[in-house]
C-alpha positions in Angstrom: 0.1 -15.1 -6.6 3.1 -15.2 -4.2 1.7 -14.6 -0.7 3.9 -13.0 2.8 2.9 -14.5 6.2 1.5 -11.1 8.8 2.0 -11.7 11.9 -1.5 -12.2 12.7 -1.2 -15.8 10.7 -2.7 -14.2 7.6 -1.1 -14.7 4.3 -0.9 -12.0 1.8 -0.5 -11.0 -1.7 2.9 -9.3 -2.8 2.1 -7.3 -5.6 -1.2 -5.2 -5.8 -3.2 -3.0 -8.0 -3.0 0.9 -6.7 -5.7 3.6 -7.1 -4.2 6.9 -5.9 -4.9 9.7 -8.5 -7.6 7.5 -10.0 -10.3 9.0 -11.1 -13.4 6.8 -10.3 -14.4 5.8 -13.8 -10.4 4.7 -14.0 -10.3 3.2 -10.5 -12.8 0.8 -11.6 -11.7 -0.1 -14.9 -8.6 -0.6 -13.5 -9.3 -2.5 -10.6 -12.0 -4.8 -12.3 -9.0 -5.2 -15.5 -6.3 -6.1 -12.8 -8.0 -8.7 -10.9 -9.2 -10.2 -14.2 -5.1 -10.5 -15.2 -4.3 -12.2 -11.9 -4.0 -9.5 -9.2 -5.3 -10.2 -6.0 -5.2 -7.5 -4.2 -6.2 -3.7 -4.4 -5.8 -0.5 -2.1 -7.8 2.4 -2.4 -8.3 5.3 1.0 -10.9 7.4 2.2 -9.0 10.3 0.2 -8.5 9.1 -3.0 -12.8 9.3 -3.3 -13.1 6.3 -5.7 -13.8 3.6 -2.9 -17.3 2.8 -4.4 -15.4 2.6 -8.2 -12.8 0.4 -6.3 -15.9 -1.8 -4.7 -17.4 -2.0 -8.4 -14.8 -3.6 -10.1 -14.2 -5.8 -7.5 -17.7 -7.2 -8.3 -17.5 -6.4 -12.0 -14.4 -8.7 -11.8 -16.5 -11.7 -11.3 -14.2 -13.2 -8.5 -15.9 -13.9 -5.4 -15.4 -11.6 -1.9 -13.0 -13.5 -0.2 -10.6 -14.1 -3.3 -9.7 -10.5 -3.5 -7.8 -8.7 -0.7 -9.2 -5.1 -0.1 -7.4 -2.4 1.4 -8.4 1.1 2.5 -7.5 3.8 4.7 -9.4 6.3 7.1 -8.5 10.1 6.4 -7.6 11.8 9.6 -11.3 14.0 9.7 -13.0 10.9 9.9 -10.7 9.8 13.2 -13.3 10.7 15.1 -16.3 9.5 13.4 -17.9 6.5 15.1 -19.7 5.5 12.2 -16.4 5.7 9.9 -15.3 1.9 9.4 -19.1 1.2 8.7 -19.3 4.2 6.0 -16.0 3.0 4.8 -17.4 -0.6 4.5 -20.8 0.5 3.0 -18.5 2.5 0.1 -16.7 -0.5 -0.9 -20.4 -2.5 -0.9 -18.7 -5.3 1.5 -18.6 -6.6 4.7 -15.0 -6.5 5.9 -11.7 -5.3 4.4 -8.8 -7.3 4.4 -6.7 -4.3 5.6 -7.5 -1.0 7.4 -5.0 2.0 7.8 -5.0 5.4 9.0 -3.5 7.5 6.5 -2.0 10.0 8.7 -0.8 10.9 11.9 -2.7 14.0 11.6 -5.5 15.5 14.2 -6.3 12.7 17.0 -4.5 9.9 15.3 -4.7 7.5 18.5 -8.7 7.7 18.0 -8.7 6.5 14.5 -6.2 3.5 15.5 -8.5 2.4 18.2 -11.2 2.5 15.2 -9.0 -0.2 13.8 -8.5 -2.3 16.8 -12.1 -1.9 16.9 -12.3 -3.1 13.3 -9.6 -5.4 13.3 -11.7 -7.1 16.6 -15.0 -7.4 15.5 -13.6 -8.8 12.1 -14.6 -5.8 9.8 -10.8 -5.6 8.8 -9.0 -8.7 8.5 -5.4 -7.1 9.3 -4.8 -3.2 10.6 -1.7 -1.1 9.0 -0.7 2.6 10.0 0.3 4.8 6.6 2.9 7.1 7.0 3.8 6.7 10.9 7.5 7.2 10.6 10.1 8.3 13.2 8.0 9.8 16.4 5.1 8.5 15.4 5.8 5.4 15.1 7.7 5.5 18.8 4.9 7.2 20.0 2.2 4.6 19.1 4.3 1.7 20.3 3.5 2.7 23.7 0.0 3.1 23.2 -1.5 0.2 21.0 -3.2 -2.5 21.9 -2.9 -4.5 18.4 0.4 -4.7 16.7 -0.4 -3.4 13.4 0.2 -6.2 10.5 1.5 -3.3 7.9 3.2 0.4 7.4 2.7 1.8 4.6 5.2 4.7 3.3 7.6 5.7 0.9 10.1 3.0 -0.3 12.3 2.3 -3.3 16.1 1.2 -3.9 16.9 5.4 -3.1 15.4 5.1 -0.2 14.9 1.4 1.6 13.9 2.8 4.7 16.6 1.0 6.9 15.7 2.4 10.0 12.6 2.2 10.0 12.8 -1.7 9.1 14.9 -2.5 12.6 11.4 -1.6 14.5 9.6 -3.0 11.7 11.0 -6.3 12.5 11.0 -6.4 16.4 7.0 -7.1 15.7 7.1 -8.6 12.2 5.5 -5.8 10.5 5.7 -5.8 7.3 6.1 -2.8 4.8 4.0 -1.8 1.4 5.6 0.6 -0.5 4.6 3.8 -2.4 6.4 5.3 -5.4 8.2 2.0 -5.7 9.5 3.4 -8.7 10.8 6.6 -7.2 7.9 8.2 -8.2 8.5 7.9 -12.3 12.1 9.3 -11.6 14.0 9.2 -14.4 17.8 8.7 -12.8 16.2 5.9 -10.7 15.0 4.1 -14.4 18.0 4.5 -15.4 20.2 3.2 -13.2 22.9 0.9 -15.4 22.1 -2.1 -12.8 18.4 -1.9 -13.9 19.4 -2.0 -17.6 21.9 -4.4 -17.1 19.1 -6.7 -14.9 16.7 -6.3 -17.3 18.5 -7.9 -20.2 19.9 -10.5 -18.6 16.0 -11.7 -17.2 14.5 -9.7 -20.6 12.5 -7.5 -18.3 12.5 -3.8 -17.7 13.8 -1.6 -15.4 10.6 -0.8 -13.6 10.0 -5.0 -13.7 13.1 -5.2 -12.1 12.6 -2.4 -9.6 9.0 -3.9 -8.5 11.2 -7.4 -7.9 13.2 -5.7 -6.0 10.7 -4.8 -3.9 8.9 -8.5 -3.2 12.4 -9.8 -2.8 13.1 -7.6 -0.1 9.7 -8.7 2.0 7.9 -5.4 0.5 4.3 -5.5 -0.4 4.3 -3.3 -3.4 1.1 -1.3 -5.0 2.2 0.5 -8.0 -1.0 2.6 -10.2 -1.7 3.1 -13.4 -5.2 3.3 -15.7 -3.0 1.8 -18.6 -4.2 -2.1 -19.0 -0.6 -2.7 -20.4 1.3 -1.2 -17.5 -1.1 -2.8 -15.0 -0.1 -6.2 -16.9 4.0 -5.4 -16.8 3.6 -4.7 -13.3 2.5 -7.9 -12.7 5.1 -9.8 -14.8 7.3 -9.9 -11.8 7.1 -13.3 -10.5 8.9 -15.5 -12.7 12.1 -14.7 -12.0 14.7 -14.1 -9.4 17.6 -11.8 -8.2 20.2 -13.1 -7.3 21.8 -12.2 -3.3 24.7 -10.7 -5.3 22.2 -8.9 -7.3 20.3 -7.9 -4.7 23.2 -6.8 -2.6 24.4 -4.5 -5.9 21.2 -2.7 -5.9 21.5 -2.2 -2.2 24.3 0.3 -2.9 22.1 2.7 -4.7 20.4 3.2 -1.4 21.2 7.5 -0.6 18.6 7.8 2.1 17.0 10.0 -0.7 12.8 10.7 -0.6 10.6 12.4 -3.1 8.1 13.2 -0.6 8.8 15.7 2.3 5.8 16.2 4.5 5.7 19.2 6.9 3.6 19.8 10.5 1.6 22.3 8.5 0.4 20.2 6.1 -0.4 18.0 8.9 -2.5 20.2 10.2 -4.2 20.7 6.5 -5.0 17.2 6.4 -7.0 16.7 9.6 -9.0 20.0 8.4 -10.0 18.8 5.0 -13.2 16.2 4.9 -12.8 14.4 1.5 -15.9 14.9 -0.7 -17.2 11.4 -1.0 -18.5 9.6 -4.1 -22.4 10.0 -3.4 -22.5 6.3 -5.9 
């Protein structure tokens, strides 16, 4: 599996298996069928409710702990629960994660990221990331951390490469995993004649291409699915390369265009809702 450097000296995978909308009987089969295929890596959250499906078919899997990269993220309600990294922990049946967001800047955001310095320091996550911190956020928090996060993870795909975002990014070698790396199954995006045109000329498919794209451009990239077959395609990734004229083609599609539009109010809806947990 093709690693990126963090800045914490950590190496990490570039492709992983993602669970949002999982169930937790599909969570599981998928995550145990992905790192059976060669994945290395899987991210799960508080919110998604399937962290102790995720933490089964990491052991179903047969791999041992410290071969699999974990990722998960605190939901905003649980900010301000002292107990929440150990819960989290005692879901996924482990010791440490590899990577600990918070999944919002929602209610008292700056008390769940000292949670993950807090983690990150007593080695009960391996690497810290903030999910969905763009714009003020972001500028906010870079007055108040004490770590430098080692990820962001938001919205990202050749639409929308998030070009701003990526000059702070870089001033602390940051690095970015995307969501809806396929434009969220959009059609036009698929489509696109340099996909087709890509994907003959390498005999893979547009979405191949698309998730190339991704690792090419120093994304970490997590795209779902419950279907074995698409979990294996996604991973089918590596063995080629885009060319810089390729890559600089593709750049041209970029329209500063997201699928996703979060408000303040639903902001406010996410530090009021506690996620019903899994009880095992």
């Amino acid at each position: 599996m093709n690693a990126i450097k963090l800045n914490n000296g950590v190496n990490f995978p570039v492709v992983g298996i993602g669970t949002f909308m999982l169930t937790p009987a599909d969570a599981e089969n998928s995550t145990r069928e992905a790192l059976k295929m060669g994945y290395r890596m899987v991210d799960t959250a508080n919110a998604y409710v399937n962290e102790r499906a995720v933490g089964r078919g990491v052991r179903e899997s047969g791999l041992k702990r410290e071969e699999v990269f974990i990722s998960t993220k605190l939901w905003p309600s649980e900010y301000e629960n002292d107990n929440a990294v150990d819960e989290t922990l005692a879901r996924l049946g482990v010791d440490y994660v590899d990577l600990l967001f918070i999944h919002q800047p929602a209610g008292n955001w700056l008390a769940g990221y000292r949670q993950l310095e807090k983690a990150y320091r007593e080695g009960k996550a391996k690497a810290i990331g903030i999910s969905n911190f763009e714009g003020k956020y972001i500028e906010e928090l870079q007055t108040k951390w004490e770590i430098v996060p080692q990820f962001i993870q938001v919205e990202a795909h050749p639409y929308f490469t998030q070009k701003e975002l990526r000059n702070t990014l870089d001033n602390y070698g940051i690095k970015l995993m995307s969501w809806y790396p396929l434009g969220h199954g959009d059609k036009s995006l698929m489509e696109e004649p340099i996909f087709e045109k890509l994907g003959k000329k390498y005999d893979k498919s547009p979405a191949q291409v698309i998730l190339r794209w991704h690792t090419q451009m120093g994304f970490v990239v997590i795209p779902g699915s419950k279907n074995v077959a698409h979990i294996k395609d996604n991973l089918d990734i590596l063995d080629f390369t885009l060319t810089d004229a390729e890559m600089d083609e593709i750049a041209k599609l970029d329209k500063g265009m997201r699928y996703y539009h979060r408000t303040d109010a639903q902001l406010e809806q996410f530090a009021a809702w506690h996620p019903k947990f899994e009880l095992a």
